[in-house]
C-alpha positions as CSV (number, residue, x, y, z in Angstrom):
1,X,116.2,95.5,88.6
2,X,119.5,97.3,88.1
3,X,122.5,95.7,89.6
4,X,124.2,99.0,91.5
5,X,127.6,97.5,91.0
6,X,127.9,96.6,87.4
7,X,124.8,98.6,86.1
8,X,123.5,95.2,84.4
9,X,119.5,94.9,84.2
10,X,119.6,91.5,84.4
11,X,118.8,89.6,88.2
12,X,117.8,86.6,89.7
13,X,115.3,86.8,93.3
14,X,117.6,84.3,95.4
15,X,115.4,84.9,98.7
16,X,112.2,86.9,99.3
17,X,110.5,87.4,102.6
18,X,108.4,89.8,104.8
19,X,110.3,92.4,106.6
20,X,110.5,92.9,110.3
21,X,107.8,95.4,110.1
22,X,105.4,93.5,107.8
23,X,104.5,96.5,105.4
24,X,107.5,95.7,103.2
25,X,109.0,92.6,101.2
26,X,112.8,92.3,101.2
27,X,114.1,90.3,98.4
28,X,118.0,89.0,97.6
29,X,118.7,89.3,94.4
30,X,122.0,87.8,92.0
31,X,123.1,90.0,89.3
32,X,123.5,87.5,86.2
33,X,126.3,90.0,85.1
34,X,128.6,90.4,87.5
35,X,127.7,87.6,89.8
36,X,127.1,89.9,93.2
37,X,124.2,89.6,95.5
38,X,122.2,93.6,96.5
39,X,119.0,93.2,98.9
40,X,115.9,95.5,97.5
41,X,112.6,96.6,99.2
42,X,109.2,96.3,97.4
43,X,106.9,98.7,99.6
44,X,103.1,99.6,99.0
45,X,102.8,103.5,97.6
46,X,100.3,104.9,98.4
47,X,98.5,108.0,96.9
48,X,96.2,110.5,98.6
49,X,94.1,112.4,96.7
50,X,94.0,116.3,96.0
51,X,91.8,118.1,98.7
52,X,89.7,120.5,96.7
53,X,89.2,123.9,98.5
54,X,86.1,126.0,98.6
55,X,87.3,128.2,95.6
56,X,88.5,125.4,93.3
57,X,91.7,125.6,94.0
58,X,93.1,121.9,94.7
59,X,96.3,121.0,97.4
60,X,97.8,117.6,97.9
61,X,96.2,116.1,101.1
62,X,98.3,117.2,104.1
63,X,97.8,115.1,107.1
64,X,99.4,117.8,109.5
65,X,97.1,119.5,108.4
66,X,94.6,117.4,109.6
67,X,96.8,117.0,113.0
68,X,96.7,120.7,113.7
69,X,93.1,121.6,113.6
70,X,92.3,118.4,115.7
71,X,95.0,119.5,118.4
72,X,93.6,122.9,118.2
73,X,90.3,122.1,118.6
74,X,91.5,119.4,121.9
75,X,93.9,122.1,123.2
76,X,93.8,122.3,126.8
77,X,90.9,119.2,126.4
78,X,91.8,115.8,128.8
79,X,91.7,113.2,125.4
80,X,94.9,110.8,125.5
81,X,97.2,111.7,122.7
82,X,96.8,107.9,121.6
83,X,93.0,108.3,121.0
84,X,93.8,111.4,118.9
85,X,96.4,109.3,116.9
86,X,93.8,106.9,116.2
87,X,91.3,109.2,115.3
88,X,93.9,110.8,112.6
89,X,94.4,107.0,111.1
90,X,90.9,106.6,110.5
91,X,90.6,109.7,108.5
92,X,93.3,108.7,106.5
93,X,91.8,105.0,106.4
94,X,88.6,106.3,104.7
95,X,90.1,108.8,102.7
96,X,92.3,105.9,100.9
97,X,89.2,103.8,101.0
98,X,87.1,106.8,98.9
99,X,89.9,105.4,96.0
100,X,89.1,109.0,94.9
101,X,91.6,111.2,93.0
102,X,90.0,114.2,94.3
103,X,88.1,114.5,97.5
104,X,86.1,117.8,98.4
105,X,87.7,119.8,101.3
106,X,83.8,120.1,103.0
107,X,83.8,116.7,103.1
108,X,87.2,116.3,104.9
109,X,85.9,118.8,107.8
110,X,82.7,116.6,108.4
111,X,85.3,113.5,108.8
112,X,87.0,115.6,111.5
113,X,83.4,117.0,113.2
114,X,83.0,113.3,113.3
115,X,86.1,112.1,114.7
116,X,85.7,114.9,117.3
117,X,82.2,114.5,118.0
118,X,83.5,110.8,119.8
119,X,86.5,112.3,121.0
120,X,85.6,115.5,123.4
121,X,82.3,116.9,122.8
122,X,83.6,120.2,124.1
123,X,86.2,119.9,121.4
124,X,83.1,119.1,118.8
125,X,81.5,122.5,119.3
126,X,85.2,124.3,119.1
127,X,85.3,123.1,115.7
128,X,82.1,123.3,114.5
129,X,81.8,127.1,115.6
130,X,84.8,127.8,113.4
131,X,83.9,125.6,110.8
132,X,80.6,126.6,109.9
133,X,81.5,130.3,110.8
134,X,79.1,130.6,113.3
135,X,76.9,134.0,113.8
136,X,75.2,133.5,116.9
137,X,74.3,132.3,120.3
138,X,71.5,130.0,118.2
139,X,74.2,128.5,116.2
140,X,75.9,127.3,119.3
141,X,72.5,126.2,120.9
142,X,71.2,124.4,117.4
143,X,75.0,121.8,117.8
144,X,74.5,121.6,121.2
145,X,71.2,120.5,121.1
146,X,72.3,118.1,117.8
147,X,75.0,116.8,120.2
């Protein structure tokens, strides 16, 4: 670790502990240059994958994204902003838990027909029209009968 004061690579870990919030370690370190003590953070990164589109074009994963077409689908819909926020975490929970570079966007909108289907049926049926471009009255009857 790089001392910020003398620029010296060299440095002893005096102290380390969790921090406060527990997703982070925070660790005192003495520069072996210069003799002066700096506090650094190790955090976990973590990397989405690439959401491959219908065309082949790829994106970085967007969770507002994600957050948008949920909320539009809920708009005006009686679910608690909480259960919504929870539902969001478990998408990206199983996303990360794919440990997949790429994941197929199809697949993301069934994890969100999913989500939604135990959130607001009503909400369900919003989506699914517009996700699988319904044509028809039988479209509409064929999910509702699924539900």
């Amino acid at each position: 670790m790089k001392c910020p004061f003398c620029g010296t690579f060299d440095s002893q870990v005096i102290d380390s502990r969790v921090a406060d919030t527990g997703d982070s370690i925070r660790r005192r370190r003495r520069c072996l240059g210069c003799n002066r003590r700096f506090t650094t953070y190790e955090v976990v990164e973590v990397r989405l994958p690439q959401v491959v589109k219908q065309g082949g074009q790829r994106e970085d994963f967007n969770m507002d994204k994600v957050r948008v077409s949920l909320k539009r689908a809920l708009h005006k819909r009686p679910v608690p902003s909480e259960r919504v926020e929870a539902a969001l975490e478990r998408i990206r929970q199983y996303v990360l838990a794919l440990g997949e570079r790429e994941v197929m966007s199809r697949q993301m909108g069934e994890m969100v027909m999913e989500e939604l289907r135990h959130l607001d049926k009503v909400a369900y049926v919003r989506f699914a029209s517009v996700y699988r471009s319904f044509q028809d009255m039988d479209d509409f009857r064929d999910v509702i009968r699924d539900l």
